[in-house]
N, C-alpha and C positions, 0 to 999 in steps of 0.2 A: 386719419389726420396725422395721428403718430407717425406711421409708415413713410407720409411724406416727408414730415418734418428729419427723419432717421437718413431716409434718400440724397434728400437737400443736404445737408450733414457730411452727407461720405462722399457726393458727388464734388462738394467747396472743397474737401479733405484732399481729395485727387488733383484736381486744377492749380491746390496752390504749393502738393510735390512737384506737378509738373511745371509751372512757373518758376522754381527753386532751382531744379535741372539747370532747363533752360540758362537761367541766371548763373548759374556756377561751371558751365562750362562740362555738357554731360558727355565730353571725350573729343568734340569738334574744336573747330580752332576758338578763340575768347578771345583776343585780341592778336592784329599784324600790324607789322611794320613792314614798309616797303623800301626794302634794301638796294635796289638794282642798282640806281647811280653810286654807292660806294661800291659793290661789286665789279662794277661797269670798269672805275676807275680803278682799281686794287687791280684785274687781270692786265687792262691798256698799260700799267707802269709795269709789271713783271714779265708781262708775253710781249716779243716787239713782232711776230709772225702777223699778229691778228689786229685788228680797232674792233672792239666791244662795241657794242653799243644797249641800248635800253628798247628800239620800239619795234620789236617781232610781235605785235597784234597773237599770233598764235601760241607763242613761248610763253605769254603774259597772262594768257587765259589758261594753259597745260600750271603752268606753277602756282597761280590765282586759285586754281581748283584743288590741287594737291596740299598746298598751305590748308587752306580750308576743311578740308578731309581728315586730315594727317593724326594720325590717333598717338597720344602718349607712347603705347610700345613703336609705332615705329619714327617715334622724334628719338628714340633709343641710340640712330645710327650713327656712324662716323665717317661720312666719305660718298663717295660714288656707290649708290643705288645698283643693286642688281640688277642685270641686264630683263631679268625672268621676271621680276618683283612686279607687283598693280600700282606700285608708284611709277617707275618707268612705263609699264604698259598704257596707266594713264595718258602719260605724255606724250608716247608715241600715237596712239591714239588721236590724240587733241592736234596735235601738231601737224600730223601725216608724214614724221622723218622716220630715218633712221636711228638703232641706236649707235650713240658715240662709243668707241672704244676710247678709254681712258689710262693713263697711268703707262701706256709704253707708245715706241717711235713708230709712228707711220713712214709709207715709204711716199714714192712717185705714184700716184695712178694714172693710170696710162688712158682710161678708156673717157675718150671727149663726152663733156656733157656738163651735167650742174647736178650737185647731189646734199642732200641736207641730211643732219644728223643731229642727235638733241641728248643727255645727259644731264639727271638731276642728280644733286647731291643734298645728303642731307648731316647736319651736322647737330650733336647733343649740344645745347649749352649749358644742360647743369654739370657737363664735363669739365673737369679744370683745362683739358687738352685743349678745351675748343670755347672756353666760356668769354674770348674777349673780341673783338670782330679784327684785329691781325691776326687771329691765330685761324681764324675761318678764312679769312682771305687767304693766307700763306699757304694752306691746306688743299681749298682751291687751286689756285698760280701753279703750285707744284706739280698734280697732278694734268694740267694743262702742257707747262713746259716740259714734262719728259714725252710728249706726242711730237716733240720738235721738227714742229711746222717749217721752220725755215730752211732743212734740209730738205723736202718735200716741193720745192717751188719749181726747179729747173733741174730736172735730170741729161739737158742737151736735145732734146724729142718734145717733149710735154712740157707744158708749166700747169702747176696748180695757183690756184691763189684762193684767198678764205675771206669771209665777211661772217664775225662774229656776233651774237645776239648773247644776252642774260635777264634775268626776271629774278629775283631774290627778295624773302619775304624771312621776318626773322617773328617767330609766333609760338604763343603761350597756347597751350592745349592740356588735357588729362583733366582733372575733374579739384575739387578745393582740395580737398585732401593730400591726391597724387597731383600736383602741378608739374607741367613739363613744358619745356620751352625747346626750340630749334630754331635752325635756319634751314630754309628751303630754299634752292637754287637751283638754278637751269639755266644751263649752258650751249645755245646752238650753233652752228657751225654751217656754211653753206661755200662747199668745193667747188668752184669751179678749174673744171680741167681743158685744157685747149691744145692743141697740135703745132707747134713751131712753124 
């Protein structure tokens, strides 16, 4: 009878670490906010190549799951996500795109068709760089406008033209202790290219 009573004991003991976990956030996300329409609107006023918009069903579910996920060490980052990273991988994954090159000029592409491409970012907020949502947005915008889409539309031969998507979640993760917060972002892109 002792032995049960000892059992009972250590087995309450475990269920209400594990309910504490739980409760305090054991590395997973602990609370989101759903950023997109400031996102949305922050790119539409700085980028005039593109219209954002908020409803890619697939970008919402790729950055929905990655928020969600996203461990303290890597809400650590500052910027666009490595191409090689399982945060990107995720999303390509999820989405079925390509990944976006970031951060320099594209050219014309020549070959007709429709091509989708997707690019998370993730940004530290207990960064002072990044901790106010202009300096995430700004961060963003910039890295989009040196892709300068608007030279890319008519080479004389081809036109491209682009329909933007974003999904942005700004989320408290790491544990009571270590607290950490980000922003998680995703940015897609869908080329189309046509023959004059």
């Amino acid at each position: 009878m002792k032995l049960k009573r000892i059992l009972s004991l250590a087995l309450s003991g475990v269920l209400a670490v594990g309910l504490m976990t739980g409760c305090f956030g054991g590395g997973g996300k602990s609370d989101a906010i759903n950023r997109s329409s400031t996102v949305a609107s922050a790119l539409n006023g700085a980028v005039n190549a593109v219209s954002f918009k908020t409803n890619n069903s697939d970008l919402n579910k790729a950055v929905s799951t990655i928020a969600d996920s996203l461990t303290a060490n890597q809400a650590k980052q500052n910027g666009a996500v490595d191409t090689g990273s399982i945060i990107q991988s995720t999303a390509r994954q999820i989405t079925g795109y390509d990944n976006m090159t970031v951060g320099e000029p594209w050219s014309t592409r020549t070959d007709v068709g429709e091509y989708n491409f997707v690019r998370i970012f993730v940004y530290d907020a207990e960064n002072s760089a990044y901790d106010t949502e202009g300096e995430v947005m700004d961060a963003v915008a910039s890295k989009i406008k040196m892709m300068n889409l608007n030279n890319t539309k008519d080479n004389g031969t081809y036109t491209n033209s682009y329909k933007g998507y974003v999904s942005a979640y700004e989320v408290e993760v790491g544990t009571e202790e270590e607290p950490a917060s980000a922003w998680v972002i995703g940015v897609a892109l869908t080329q189309t290219v046509k023959a004059k």
